[in-house]
matplotlib code that plots the C-alpha trace (Angstrom):
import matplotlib.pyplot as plt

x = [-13.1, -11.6, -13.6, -13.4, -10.9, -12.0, -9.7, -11.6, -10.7, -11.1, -14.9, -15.8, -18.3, -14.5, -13.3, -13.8, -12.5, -9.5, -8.6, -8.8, -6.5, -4.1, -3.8, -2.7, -0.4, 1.2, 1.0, 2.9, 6.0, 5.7, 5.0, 2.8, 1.4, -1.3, -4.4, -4.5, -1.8, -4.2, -6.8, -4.6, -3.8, -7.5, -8.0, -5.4, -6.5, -9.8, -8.1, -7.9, -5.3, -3.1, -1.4, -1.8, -4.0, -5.4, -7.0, -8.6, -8.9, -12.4, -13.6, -17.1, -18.4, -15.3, -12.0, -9.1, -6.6, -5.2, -2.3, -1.4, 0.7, 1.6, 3.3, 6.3, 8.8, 12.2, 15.4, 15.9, 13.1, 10.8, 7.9, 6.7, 7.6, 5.2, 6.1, 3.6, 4.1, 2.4, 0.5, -1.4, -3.7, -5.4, -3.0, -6.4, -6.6, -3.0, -1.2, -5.1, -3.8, -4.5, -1.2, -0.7, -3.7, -3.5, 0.6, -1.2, -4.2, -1.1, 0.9, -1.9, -2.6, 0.9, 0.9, -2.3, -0.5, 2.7, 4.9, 7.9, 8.6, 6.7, 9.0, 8.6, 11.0, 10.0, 12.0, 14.8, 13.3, 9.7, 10.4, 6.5, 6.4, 9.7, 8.2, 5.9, 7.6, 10.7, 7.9, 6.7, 9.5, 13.4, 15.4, 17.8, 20.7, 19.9, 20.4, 17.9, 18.8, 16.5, 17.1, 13.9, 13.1]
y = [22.0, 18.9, 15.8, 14.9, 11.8, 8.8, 6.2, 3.1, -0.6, -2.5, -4.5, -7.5, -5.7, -4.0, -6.8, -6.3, -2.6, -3.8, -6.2, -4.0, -2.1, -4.9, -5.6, -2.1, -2.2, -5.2, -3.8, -1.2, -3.5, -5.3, -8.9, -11.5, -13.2, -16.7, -15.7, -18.1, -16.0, -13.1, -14.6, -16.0, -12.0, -11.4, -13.7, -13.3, -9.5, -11.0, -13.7, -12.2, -14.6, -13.2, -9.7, -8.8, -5.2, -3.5, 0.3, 2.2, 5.7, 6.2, 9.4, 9.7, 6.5, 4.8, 3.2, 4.8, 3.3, 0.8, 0.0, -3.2, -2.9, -5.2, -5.3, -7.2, -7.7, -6.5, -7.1, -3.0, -2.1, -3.3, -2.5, -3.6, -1.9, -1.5, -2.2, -0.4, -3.3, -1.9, 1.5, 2.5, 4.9, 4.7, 6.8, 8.8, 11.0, 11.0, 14.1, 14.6, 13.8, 9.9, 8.5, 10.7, 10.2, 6.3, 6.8, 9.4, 6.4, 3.7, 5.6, 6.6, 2.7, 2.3, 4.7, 3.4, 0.2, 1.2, 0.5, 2.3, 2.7, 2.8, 1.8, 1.2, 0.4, 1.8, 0.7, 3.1, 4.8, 5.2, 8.7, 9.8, 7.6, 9.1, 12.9, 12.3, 9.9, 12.4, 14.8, 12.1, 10.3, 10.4, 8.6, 6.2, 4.3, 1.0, -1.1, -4.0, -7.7, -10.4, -14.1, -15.9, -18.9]
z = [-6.6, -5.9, -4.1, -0.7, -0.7, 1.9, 3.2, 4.5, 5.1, 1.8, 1.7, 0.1, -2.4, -3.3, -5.5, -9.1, -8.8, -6.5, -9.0, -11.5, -9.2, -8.7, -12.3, -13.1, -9.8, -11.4, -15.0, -14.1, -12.4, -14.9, -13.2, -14.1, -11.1, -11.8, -10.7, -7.6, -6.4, -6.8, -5.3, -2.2, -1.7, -1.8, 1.3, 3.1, 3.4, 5.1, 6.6, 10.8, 11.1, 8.5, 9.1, 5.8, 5.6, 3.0, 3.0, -0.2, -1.0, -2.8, -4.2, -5.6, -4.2, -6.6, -5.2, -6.6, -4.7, -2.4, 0.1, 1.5, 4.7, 8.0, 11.3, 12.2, 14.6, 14.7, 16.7, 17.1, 18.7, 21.7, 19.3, 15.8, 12.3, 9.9, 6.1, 3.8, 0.8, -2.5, -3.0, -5.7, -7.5, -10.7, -13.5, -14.0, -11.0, -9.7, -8.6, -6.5, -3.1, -2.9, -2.5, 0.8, 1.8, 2.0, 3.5, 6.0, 7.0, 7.3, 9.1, 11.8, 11.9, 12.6, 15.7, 16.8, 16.4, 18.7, 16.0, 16.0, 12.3, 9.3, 5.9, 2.8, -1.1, -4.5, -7.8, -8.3, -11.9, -10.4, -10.0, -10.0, -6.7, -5.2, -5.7, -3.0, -0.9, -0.5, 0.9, 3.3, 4.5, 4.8, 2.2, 3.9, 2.6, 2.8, -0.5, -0.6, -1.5, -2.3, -2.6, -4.3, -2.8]

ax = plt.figure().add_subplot(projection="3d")
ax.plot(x, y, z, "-o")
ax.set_aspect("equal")
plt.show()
C-alpha cells in the first residue's frame, strides 16, 4: 500500500533535509553553486518580499521533494505566468507519485493565483523527467537561449 503523499509550504525546521535536497537537485545537473548562493535561495524563499516559493512533498513525516516556482508578468496576457523553476524528488522513492503531486500543488497555486499559464524547461536528455511531464503538460516548440550575465 503506498503512503499518503502531502504537499505543504516548505518550514524553517525543513532545512537540513531540503538541502540535502538541493544538493542532490544540483548533483544531478551537474552544477556547483558556493554555498552563499545556497543559502541566498534559502532566504529568499522566506523572504515575503521576494516571489520566490517553495512547496515539499513529505511522506512519512520525511520531505521527499521540493519545487520552487514564481509569478511574473508577461506582455501576452492581462494576467501573471507562473514558472515552476526546479522540481525534485529523492532518486529513492521516485516513480511513487511525488513529482505530480508537487506540479498538481503549483499548478492549483497558479489558478488560485489568476495566472494564466503555468511553464516550465527540463534538459533535453532527462528523459525520466520528460515521462511525466508529457502526461502533465503539452510540449511546445520553443527553443530556449540564455545569455549569462
Amino acid at each position: 500500500m503506498q503512503n499518503q503523499l502531502n504537499v505543504r509550504p516548505l518550514q524553517a525546521a525543513d532545512k537540513t533535509r531540503w538541502l540535502d535536497l538541493w544538493n542532490g537537485y544540483l548533483d544531478f545537473y551537474e552544477v556547483g553553486l558556493a554555498p552563499e548562493i545556497t543559502e541566498n535561495v534559502w532566504e529568499r524563499i522566506f523572504d515575503t518580499n521576494n516571489p520566490l516559493l517553495c512547496l515539499v512533498v513529505v511522506q512519512d513525516e520525511t520531505v521527499i521533494g521540493f519545487t520552487h516556482y514564481f509569478f511574473h508578468g508577461t506582455t501576452w496576457h492581462a494576467t501573471s505566468y507562473c514558472y515552476l523553476e526546479d522540481l525534485y524528488v529523492d532518486q529513492n522513492v521516485r516513480s511513487r507519485g511525488a513529482g505530480r503531486a508537487l506540479i498538481q500543488a503549483v499548478k492549483e497555486a497558479a489558478q488560485k493565483e489568476g495566472a494564466s499559464k503555468l511553464y516550465w524547461h527540463t534538459n533535453k536528455e532527462n528523459e525520466t523527467a520528460q515521462a511525466l511531464y508529457n502526461k502533465v503538460a503539452e510540449l511546445t516548440g520553443f527553443i530556449r537561449y540564455d545569455v549569462m550575465l
